[in-house]
VMD Tcl script that builds the backbone (N, CA, C; Angstrom):
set m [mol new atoms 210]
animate dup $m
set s [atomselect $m all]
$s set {name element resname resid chain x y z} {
  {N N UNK 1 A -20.450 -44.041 88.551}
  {CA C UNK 1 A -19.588 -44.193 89.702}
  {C C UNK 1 A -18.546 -45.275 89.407}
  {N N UNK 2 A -17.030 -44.972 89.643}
  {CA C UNK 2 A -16.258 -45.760 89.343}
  {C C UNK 2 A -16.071 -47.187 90.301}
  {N N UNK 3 A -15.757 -48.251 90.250}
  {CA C UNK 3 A -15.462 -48.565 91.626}
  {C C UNK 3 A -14.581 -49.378 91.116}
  {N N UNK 4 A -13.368 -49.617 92.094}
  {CA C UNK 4 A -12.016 -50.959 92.248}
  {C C UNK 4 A -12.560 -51.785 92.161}
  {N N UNK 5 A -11.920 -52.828 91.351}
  {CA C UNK 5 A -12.275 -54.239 91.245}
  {C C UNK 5 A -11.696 -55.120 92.205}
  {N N UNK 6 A -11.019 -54.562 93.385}
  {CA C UNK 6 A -10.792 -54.967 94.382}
  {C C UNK 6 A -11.770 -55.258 95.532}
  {N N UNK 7 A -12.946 -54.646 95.193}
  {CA C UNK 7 A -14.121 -54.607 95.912}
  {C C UNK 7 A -15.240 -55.612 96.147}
  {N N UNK 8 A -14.974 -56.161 97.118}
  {CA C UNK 8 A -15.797 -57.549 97.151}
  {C C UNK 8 A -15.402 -58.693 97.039}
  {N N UNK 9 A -13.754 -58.981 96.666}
  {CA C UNK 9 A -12.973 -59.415 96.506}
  {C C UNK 9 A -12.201 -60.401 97.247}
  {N N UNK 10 A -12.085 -59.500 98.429}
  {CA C UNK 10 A -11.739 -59.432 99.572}
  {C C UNK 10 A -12.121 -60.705 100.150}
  {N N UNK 11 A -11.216 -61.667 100.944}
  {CA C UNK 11 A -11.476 -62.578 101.309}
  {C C UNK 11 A -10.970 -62.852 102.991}
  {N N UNK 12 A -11.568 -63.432 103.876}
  {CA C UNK 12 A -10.505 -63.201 104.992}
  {C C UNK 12 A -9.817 -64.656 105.012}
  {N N UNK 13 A -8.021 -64.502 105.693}
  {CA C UNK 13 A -7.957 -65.709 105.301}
  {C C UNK 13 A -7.935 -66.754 106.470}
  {N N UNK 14 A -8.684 -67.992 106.366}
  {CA C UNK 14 A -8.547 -68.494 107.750}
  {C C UNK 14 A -7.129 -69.432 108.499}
  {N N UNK 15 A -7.234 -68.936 109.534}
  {CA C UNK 15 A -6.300 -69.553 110.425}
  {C C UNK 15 A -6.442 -70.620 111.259}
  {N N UNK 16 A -5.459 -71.518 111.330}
  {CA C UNK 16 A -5.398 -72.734 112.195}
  {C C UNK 16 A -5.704 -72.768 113.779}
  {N N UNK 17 A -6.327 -72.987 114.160}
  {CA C UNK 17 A -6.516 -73.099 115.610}
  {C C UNK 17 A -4.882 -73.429 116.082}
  {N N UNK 18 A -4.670 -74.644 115.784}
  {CA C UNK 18 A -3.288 -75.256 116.287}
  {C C UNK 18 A -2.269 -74.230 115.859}
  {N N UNK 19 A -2.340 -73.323 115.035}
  {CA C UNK 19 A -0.978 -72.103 114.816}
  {C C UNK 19 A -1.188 -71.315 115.710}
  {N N UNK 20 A -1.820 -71.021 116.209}
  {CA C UNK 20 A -2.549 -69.542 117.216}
  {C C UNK 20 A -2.698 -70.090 118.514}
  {N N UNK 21 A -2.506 -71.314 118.769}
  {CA C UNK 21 A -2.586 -71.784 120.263}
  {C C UNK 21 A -1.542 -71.022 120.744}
  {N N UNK 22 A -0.115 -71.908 120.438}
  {CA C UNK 22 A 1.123 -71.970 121.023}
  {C C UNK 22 A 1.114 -70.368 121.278}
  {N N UNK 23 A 1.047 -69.530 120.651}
  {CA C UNK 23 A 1.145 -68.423 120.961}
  {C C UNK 23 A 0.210 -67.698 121.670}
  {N N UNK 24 A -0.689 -68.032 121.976}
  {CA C UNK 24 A -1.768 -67.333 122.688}
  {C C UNK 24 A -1.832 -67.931 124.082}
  {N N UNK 25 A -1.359 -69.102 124.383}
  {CA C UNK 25 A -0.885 -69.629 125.459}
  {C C UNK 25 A 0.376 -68.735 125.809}
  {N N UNK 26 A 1.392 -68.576 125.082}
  {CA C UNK 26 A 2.945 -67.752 125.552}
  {C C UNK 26 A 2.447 -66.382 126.092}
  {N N UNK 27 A 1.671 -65.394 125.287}
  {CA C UNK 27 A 1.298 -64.313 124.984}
  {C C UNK 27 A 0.247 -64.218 126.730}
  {N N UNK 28 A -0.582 -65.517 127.444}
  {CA C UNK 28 A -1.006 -65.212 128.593}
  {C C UNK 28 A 0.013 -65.636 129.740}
  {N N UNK 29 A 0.732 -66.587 129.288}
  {CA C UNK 29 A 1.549 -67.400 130.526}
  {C C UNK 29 A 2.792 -65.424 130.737}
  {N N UNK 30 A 3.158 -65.296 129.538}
  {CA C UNK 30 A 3.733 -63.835 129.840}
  {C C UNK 30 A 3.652 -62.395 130.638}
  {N N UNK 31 A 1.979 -62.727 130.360}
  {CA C UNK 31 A 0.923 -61.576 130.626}
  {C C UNK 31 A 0.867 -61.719 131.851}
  {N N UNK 32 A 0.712 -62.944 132.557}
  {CA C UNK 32 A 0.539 -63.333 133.868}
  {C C UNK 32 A 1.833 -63.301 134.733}
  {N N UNK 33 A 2.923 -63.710 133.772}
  {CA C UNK 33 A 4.416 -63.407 135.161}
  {C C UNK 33 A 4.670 -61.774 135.159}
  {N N UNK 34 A 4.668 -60.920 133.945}
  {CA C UNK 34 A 4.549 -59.944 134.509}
  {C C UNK 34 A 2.994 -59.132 135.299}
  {N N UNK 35 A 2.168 -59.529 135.223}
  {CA C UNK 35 A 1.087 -59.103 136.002}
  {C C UNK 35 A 2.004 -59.587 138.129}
  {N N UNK 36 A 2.093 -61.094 137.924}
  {CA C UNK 36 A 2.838 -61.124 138.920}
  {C C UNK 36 A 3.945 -60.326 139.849}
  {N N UNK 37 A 4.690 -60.158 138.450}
  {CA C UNK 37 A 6.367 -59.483 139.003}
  {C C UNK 37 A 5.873 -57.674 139.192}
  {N N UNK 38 A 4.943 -56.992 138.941}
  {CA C UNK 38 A 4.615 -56.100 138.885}
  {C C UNK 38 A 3.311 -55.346 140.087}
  {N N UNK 39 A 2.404 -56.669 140.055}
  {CA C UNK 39 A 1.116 -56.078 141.088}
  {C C UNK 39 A 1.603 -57.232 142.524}
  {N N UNK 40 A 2.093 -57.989 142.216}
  {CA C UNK 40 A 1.525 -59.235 143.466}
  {C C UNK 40 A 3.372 -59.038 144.347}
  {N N UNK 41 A 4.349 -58.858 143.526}
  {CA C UNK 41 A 5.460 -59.492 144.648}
  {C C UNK 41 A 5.510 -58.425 145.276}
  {N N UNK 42 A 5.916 -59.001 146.077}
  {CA C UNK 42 A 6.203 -57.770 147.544}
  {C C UNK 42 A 6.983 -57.681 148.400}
  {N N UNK 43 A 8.031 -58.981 148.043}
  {CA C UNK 43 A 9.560 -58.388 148.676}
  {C C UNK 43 A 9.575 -59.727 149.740}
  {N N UNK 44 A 8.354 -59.626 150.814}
  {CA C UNK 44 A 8.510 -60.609 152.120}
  {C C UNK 44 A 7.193 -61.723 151.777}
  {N N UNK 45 A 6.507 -61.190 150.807}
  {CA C UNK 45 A 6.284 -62.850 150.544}
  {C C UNK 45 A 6.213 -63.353 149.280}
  {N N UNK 46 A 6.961 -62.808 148.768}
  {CA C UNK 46 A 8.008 -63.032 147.503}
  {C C UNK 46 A 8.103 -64.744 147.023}
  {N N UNK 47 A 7.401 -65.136 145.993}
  {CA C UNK 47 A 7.994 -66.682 145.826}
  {C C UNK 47 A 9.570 -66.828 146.133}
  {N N UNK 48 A 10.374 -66.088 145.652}
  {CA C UNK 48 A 11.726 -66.181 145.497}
  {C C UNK 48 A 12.560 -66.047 146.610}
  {N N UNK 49 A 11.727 -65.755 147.797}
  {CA C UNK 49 A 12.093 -65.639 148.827}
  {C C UNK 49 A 12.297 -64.154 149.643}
  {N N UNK 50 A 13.067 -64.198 150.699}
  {CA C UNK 50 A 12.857 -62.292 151.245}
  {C C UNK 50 A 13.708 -61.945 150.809}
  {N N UNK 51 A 13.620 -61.231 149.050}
  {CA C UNK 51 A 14.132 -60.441 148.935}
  {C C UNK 51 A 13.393 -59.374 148.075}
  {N N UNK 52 A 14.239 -57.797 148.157}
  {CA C UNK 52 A 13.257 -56.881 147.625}
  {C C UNK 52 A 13.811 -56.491 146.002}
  {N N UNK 53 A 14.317 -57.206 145.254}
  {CA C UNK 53 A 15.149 -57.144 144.509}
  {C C UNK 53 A 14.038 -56.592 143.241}
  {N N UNK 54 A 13.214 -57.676 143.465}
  {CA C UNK 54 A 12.296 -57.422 141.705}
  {C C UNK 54 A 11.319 -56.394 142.112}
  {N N UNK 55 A 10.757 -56.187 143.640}
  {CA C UNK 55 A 10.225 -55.371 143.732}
  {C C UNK 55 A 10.624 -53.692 143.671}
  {N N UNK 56 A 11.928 -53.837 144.217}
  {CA C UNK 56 A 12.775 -52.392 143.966}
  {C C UNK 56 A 12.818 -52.158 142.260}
  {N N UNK 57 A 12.823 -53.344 141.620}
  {CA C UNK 57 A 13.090 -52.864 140.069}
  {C C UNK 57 A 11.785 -52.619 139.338}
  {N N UNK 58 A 10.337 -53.089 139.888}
  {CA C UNK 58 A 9.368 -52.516 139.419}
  {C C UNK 58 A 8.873 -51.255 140.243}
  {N N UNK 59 A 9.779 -50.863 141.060}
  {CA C UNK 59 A 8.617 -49.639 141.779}
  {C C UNK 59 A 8.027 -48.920 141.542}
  {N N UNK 60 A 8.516 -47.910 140.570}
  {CA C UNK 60 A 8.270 -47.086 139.906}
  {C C UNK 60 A 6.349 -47.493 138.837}
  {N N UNK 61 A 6.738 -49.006 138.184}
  {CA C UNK 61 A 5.955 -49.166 137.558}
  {C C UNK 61 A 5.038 -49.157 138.365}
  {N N UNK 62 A 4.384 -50.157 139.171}
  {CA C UNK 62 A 4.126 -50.407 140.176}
  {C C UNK 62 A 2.924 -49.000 140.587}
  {N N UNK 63 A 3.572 -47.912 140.738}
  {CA C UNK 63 A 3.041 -46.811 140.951}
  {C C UNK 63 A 2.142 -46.118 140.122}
  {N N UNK 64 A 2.679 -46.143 138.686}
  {CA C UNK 64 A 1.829 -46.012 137.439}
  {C C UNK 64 A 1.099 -46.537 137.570}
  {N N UNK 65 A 0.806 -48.196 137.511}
  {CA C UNK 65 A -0.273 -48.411 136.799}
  {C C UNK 65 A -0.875 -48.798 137.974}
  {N N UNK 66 A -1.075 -48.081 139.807}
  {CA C UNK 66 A -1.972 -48.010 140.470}
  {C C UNK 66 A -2.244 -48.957 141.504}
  {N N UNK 67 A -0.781 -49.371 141.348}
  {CA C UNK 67 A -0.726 -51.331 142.549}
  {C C UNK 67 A -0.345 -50.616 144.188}
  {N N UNK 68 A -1.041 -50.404 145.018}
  {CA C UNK 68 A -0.134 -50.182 146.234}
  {C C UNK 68 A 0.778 -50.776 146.997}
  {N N UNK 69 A 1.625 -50.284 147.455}
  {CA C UNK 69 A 3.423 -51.454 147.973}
  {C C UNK 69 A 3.277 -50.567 149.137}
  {N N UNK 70 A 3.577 -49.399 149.554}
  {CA C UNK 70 A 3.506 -49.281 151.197}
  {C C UNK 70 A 2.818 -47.758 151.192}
}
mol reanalyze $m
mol bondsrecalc $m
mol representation Tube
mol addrep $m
């Protein structure tokens, strides 16, 4: 049986905690304004105040992925 001498070889390589923060912090703080701008605003109690602006521009989504608005 032949086998690659690539086999076993294989090493994984490790990563810095401190490289993978900054981004895994961005990657939830992101996750969370659109989770916000998508399931939670609602036009009248809107952080941004009464308007239906971001909610008219997610509606559609909104609907997909199963959030009820009216």
């Amino acid at each position: 049986m032949m086998t690659s001498p690539a086999i076993g070889q294989v090493r994984p390589v490790p990563v810095a905690v401190s490289e993978v923060l900054p981004w895994l912090i961005g990657a939830l703080v992101f996750g969370l304004a659109l989770y916000y701008f998508v399931g939670i605003d609602e036009g009248a109690t809107s952080v941004f105040g009464n308007t239906m602006v971001v909610h008219e521009l997610v509606h559609d989504a909104r609907h997909f992925l199963g959030f009820p608005c009216h």
